[in-house]
C-alpha positions in Angstrom: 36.3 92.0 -15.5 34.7 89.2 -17.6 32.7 87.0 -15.7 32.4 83.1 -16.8 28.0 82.1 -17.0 29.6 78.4 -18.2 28.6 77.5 -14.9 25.4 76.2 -13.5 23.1 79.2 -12.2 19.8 80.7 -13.1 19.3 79.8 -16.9 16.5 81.9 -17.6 17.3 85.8 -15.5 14.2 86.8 -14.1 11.4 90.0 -14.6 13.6 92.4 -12.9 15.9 92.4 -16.3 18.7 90.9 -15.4 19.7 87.6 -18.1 20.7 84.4 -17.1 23.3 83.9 -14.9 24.7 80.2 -15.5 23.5 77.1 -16.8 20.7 74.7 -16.5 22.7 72.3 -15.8 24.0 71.2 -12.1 27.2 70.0 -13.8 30.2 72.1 -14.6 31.8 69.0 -16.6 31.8 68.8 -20.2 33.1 66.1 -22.4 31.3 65.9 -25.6 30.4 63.0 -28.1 32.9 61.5 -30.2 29.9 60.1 -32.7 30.7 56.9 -34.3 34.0 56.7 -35.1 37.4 55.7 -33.3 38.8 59.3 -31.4 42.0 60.9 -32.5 44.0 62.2 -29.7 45.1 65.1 -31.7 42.1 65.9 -33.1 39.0 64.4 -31.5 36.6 63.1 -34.3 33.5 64.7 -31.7 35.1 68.4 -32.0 34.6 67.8 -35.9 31.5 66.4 -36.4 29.9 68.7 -33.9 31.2 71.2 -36.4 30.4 69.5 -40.0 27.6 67.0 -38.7 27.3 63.6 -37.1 24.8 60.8 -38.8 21.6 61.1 -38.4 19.5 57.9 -38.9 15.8 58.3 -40.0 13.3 55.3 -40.4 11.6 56.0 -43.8 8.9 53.1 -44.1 6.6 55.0 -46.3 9.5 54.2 -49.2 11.4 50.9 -47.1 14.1 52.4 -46.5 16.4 54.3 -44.0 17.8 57.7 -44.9 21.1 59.4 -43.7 21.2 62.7 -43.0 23.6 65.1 -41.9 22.9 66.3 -38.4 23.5 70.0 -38.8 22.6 70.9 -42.0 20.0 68.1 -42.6 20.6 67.1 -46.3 20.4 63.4 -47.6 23.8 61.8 -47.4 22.7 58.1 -48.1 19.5 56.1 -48.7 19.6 52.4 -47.4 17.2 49.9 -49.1 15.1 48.1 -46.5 12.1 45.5 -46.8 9.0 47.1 -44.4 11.2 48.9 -41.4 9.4 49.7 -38.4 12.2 50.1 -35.6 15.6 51.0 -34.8 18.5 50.1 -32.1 22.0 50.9 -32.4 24.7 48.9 -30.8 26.0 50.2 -27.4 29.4 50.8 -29.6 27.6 53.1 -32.3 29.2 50.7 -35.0 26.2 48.8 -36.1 22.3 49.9 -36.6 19.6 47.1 -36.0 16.3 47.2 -37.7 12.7 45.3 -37.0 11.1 44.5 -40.0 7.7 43.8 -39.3 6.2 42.5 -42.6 9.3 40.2 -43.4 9.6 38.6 -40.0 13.3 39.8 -39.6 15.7 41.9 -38.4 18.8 43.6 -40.1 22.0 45.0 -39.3 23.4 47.9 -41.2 27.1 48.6 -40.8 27.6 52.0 -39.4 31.4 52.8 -38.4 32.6 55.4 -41.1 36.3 53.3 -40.8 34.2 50.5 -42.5 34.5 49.2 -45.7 30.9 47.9 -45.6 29.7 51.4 -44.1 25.6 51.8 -44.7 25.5 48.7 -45.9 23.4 45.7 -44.6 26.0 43.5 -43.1 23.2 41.0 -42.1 19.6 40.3 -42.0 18.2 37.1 -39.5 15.1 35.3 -39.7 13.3 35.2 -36.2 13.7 31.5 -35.5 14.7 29.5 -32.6 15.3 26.2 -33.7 16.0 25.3 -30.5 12.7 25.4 -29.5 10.9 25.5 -33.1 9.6 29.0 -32.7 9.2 31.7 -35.0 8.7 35.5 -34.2 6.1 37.1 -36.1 5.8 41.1 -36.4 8.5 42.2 -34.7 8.2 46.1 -33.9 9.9 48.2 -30.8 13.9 46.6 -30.7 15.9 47.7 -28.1 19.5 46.9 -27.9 20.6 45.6 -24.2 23.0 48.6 -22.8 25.7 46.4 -22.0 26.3 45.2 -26.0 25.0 41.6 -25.0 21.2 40.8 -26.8 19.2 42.4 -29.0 15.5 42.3 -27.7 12.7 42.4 -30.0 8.7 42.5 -29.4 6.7 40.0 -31.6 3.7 41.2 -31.7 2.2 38.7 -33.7 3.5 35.5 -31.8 3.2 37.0 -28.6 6.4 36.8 -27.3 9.5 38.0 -27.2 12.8 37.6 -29.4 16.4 37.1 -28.7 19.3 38.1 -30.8 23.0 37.4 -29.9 25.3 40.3 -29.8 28.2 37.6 -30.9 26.6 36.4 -34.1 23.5 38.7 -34.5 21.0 35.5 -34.6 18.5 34.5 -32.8 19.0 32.6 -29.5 15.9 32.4 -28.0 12.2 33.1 -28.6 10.0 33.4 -25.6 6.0 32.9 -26.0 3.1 34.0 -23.2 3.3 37.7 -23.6 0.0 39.0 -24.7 -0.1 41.7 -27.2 3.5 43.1 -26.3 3.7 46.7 -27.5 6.9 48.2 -25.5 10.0 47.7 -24.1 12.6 49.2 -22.2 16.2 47.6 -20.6 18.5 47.6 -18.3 22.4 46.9 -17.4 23.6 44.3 -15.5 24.0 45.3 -12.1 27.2 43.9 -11.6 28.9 46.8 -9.2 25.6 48.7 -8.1 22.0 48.3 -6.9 21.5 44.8 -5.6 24.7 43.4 -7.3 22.4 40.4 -8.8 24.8 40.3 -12.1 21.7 39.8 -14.2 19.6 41.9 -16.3 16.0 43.4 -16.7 13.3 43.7 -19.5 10.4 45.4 -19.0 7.4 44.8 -21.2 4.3 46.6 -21.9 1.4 44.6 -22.9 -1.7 46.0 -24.7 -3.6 45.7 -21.7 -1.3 47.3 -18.8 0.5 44.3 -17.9 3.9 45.0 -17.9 6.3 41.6 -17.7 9.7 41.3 -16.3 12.5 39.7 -18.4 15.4 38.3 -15.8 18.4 37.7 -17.9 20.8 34.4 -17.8 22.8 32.5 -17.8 20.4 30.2 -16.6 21.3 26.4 -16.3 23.0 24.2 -13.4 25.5 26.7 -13.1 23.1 29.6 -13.8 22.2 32.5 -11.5 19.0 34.1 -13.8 16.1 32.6 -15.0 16.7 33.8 -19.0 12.8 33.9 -18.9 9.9 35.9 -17.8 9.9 35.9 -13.5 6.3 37.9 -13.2 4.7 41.4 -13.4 5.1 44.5 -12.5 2.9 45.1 -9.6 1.0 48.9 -8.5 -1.4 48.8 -5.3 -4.7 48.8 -5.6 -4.6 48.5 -9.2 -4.3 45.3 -11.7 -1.9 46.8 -14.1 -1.5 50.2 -16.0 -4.4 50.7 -18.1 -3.6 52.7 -20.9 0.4 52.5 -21.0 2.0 54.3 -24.1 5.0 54.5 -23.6 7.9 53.5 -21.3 11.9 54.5 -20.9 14.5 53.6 -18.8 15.9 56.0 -16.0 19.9 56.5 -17.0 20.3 57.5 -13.3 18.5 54.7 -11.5 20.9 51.7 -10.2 17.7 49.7 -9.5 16.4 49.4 -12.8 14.1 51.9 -12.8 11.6 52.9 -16.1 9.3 55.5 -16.7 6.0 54.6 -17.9 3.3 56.6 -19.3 -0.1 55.6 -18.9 -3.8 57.5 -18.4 -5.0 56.3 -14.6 -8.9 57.1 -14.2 -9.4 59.1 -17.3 -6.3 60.9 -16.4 -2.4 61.1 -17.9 0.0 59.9 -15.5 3.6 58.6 -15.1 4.7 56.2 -13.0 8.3 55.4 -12.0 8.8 51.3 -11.7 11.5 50.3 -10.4 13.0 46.3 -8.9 12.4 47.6 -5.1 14.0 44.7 -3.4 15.9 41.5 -3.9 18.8 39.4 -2.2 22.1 40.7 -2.2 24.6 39.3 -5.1 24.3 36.6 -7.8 22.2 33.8 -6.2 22.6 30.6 -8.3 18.9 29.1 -9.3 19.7 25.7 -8.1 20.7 26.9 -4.3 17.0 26.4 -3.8 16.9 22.4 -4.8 20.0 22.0 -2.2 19.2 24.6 1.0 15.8 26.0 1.2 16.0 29.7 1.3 12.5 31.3 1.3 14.4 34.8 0.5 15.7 33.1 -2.4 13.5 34.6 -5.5 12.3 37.2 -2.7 12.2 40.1 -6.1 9.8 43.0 -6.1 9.0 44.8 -8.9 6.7 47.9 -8.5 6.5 51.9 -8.5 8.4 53.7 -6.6 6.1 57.0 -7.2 3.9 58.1 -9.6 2.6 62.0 -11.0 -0.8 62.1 -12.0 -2.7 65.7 -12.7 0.2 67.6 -13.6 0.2 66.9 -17.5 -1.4 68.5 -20.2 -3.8 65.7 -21.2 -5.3 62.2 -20.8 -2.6 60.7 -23.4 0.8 60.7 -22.9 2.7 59.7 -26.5 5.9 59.7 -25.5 8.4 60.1 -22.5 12.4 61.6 -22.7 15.1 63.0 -19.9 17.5 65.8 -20.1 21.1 64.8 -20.7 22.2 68.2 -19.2 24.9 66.2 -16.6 26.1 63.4 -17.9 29.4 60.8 -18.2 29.1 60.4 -21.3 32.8 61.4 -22.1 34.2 58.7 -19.6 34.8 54.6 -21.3 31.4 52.6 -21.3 31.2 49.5 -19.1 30.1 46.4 -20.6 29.8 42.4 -19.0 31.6 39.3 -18.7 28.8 37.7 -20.5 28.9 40.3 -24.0 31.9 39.9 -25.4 31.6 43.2 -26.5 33.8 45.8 -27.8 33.7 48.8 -25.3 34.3 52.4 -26.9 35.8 55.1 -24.6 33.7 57.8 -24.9 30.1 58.1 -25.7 28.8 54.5 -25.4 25.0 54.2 -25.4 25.5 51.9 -22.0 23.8 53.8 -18.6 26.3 52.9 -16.2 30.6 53.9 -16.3 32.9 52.4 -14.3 35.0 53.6 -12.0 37.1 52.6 -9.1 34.9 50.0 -6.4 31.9 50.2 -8.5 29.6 52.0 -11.7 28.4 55.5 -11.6 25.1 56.5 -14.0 26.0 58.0 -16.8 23.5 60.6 -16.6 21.8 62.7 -13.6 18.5 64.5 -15.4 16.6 67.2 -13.9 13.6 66.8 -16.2 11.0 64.9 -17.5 9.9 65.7 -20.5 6.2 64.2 -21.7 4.5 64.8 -25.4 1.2 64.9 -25.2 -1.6 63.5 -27.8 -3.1 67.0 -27.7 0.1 69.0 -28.9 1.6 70.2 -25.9 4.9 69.0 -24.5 5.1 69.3 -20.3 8.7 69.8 -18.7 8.7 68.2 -15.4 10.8 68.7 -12.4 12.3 65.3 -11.3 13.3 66.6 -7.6 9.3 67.0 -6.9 7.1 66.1 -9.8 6.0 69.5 -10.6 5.8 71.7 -13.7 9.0 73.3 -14.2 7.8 75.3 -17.3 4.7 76.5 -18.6 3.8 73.4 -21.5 5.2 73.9 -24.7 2.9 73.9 -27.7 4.6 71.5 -30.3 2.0 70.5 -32.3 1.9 67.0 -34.2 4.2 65.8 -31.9 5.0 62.2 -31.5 8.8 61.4 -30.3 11.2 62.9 -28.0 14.4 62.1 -27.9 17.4 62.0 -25.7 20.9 60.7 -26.2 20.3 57.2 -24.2 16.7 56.7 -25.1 15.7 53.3 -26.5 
């Protein structure tokens, strides 16, 4: 009698010399990706490009320009002029690609749904500048597009602050100054059905020096309920910020906003999990506080829930990615009142899904995975920080990658 291992079990078999005997996976649930392009219920566009290939998107900045390849077979499909690329963010919807341009002070926007008729071409390219507040952003670098489809947020590492795009028009709507040497980013959802139900969301960025400043999303204003502005830091006892931070990603299965963050504490590589670990429940408008003093009112913490230290492979950790081994991804994305985005119904790059009296994460990892500057990639156990895995030896290497990374 044939017995099914498409189930989760013991994914490696042990010395004895019996084989596996399910997956590594704790999910039984399967979905797949659709890639970027509208399904087709009677044949799902995901069952063929898992077979022919989806679009693969590299950053080429050695020749300005970004190259498409074909996922499975890896040959050159397309070649996109560009002027001095450094970064890359795709839209929440997979239809459009975003790209910092550091030397030209810009960012542009490359079409990428295949039922297109301006597919891989640049449907747009802004100039960082708020004329609001006569600002412009200089050297923009890490972009990360905000999970729900509303901004586009860019480091300036140049000006020192931090840029603003519209998801409606794709242009700048605000530039924010007093951020010293920014260097990373990562972002949340709005927390509109989970967490602390504030309806706002949450930046994160890394400074050169450790600092890490919080972003608190709008709409701001008399009839506001976030700050659109920078609220404060992250804060770590015992310690003024995290020296040495390289690199930082949000956790898809955190309702709290949670990031991790790599960094080298006392000559050591660690990684610390930050998270928003209280605030008042629900939206709170920002002028309550003129009208009926509330000394809970801006009551927000921001700091690490825990952190692993001792358990990696070297003093510099170069990058940080999660599993995607149980995930949501096949259910419709969630977006906010405030995007006015289009929401695709499967495979969205948003972390939260919606279901019935709330949101649900759209993935549950297991593991942590962390490249090291020496060559050797750890696997971590998430339930208890420990090595799941002997390291892997992968030398050279210098990005991991997940399906919701930013």
């Amino acid at each position: 009698m044939a017995t099914n291992f498409l189930n989760p079990g013991d994914a490696f078999g042990d010395l004895g010399g019996f084989g596996p005997s399910g997956l590594l996976t704790n999910s039984n649930q399967y979905a797949g990706f659709f890639g970027p392009a509208s399904s087709n219920v009677a044949c799902p566009t995901f069952t063929l490009r898992q077979q022919v290939g989806h679009f693969l998107y590299v950053l080429d900045s050695a020749n300005d320009r970004i190259v498409v390849v074909n996922s499975n077979r890896m040959n050159v499909l397309d070649s996109i002029p560009i002027s001095e690329p450094y970064d890359l963010a795709i839209a929440p919807t997979l239809n459009t690609l975003a790209v910092s341009n550091k030397g030209t002070n810009t960012i542009s926007f490359i079409d990428t749904d295949p039922n297109s008729v301006n597919f891989h071409t640049i449907i747009k390219t802004s100039a960082l500048y708020d004329a609001v507040n006569n600002r412009t952003g200089l050297g923009p670098s890490e972009i990360v597009w905000q999970p729900d489809g509303e901004d586009i947020l860019v480091v300036c590492e140049n000006s020192n602050s931090l840029c603003i795009l519209s998801n409606a028009d794709l242009e700048v709507r605000k530039i924010i100054p007093g951020v010293a040497q920014p260097r990373f980013l990562a972002v949340s959802n709005r927390d509109l059905a989970h967490g602390f139900q504030t309806g706002l969301y949450y930046a994160y960025v890394v400074q050169e020096n450790g600092q890490i400043q919080v972003f608190e999303s709008g709409p701001d204003g008399n009839q506001g309920i976030g700050y659109d502005d920078f609220i404060g830091s992250v804060t770590q006892d015992g310690a003024s910020g995290f020296p040495g931070a390289s690199t930082i990603q949000p956790d898809p299965n955190s309702a709290v906003h949670a990031a991790y963050l790599g960094y080298s504490k006392n000559g050591v590589g660690t990684v610390a999990k930050i998270f928003l670990k209280s605030a008042p429940t629900g939206p709170r408008p920002i002028t309550l506080s003129t009208f009926l003093p509330d000394p809970n009112f801006r009551a927000k913490e921001f700091t690490t829930q825990y952190e692993w230290s001792g358990v990696f492979s070297s003093a510099s950790i170069v990058d940080l990615a999660v599993d995607d081994l149980s995930n949501s991804g096949g259910m419709a994305d969630s977006t906010s009142l405030y995007a006015g985005a289009i929401t695709i119904n499967h495979s969205g790059k948003g972390m939260r899904r919606p279901v019935p009296g709330g949101t649900i994460p759209v993935s549950e990892p297991q593991f942590l995975f962390a490249a090291n500057a020496n060559g050797w990639v750890d696997v971590i156990n998430l339930a208890n920080g420990t090595p799941f895995v002997d390291p892997i030896p992968v030398p050279g290497s210098r990005v991991l990658c997940h399906y919701w990374r930013q």
